[in-house]
C-alpha positions as CSV (number, residue, x, y, z in Angstrom):
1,X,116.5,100.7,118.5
2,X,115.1,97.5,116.8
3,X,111.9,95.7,116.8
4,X,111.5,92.2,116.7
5,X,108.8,91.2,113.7
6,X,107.0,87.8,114.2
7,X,105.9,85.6,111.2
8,X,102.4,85.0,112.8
9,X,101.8,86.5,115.8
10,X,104.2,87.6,118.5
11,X,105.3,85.0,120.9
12,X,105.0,82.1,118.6
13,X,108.2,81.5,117.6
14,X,111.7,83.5,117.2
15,X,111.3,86.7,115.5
16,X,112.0,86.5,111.3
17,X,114.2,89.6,110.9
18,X,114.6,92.3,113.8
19,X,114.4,96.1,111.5
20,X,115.0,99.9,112.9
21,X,112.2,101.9,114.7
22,X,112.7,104.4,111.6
23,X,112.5,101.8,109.1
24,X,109.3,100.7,110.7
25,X,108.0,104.0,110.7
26,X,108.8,104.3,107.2
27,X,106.7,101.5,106.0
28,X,103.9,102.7,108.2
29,X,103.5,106.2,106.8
30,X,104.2,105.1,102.8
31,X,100.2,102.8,103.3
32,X,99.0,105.6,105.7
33,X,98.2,105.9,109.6
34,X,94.7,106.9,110.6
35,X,94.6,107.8,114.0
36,X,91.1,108.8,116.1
37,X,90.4,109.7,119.5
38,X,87.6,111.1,122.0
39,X,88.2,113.5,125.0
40,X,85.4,114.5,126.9
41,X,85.4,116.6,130.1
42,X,82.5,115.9,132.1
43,X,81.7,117.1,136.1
44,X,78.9,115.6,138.0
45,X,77.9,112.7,135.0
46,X,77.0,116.0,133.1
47,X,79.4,116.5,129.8
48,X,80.9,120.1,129.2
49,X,83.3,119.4,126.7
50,X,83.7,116.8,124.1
51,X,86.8,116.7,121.1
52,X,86.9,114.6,118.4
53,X,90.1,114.0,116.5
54,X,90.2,111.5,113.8
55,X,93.7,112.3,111.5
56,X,95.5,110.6,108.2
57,X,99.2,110.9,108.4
58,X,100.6,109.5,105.1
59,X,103.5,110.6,102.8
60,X,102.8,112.3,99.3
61,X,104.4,111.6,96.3
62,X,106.7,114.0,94.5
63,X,104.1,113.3,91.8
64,X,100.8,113.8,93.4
65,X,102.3,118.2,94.4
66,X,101.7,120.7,91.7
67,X,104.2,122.3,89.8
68,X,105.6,125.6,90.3
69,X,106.4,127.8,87.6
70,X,109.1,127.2,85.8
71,X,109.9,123.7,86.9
72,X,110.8,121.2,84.2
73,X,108.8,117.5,84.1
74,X,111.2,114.8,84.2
């Protein structure tokens, strides 16, 4: 699956370069994806239960892990 990516905005114009669905997921999780939500369950107008979720999905570097022991440095 591809995904058409605009210059400007979409609809302006034909699309620049049309890349995978992974690759686009790729560059999405090397900056970082925050993603935040609210669920409340509520009967009558009075609220019973209310989640929060806020999450960062990101990718870590092969740098940024600790070592384990006996593993050389590069």
């Amino acid at each position: 699956m591809t995904v058409p990516v605009y210059a400007d905005h979409p609809g302006t114009g034909p699309p620049m370069e049309r890349i995978a669905l992974v690759d686009l997921l790729d560059r999405l999780l090397a900056g970082g994806v925050v993603i935040s939500g609210d669920l409340v369950i509520s009967i009558a107008e009075v609220d019973l239960v209310r989640v929060s979720l806020r999450a960062l999905i990101t990718t870590i570097s092969q740098d940024i892990l600790p070592r384990t022991a006996g593993e050389q440095t590069p």
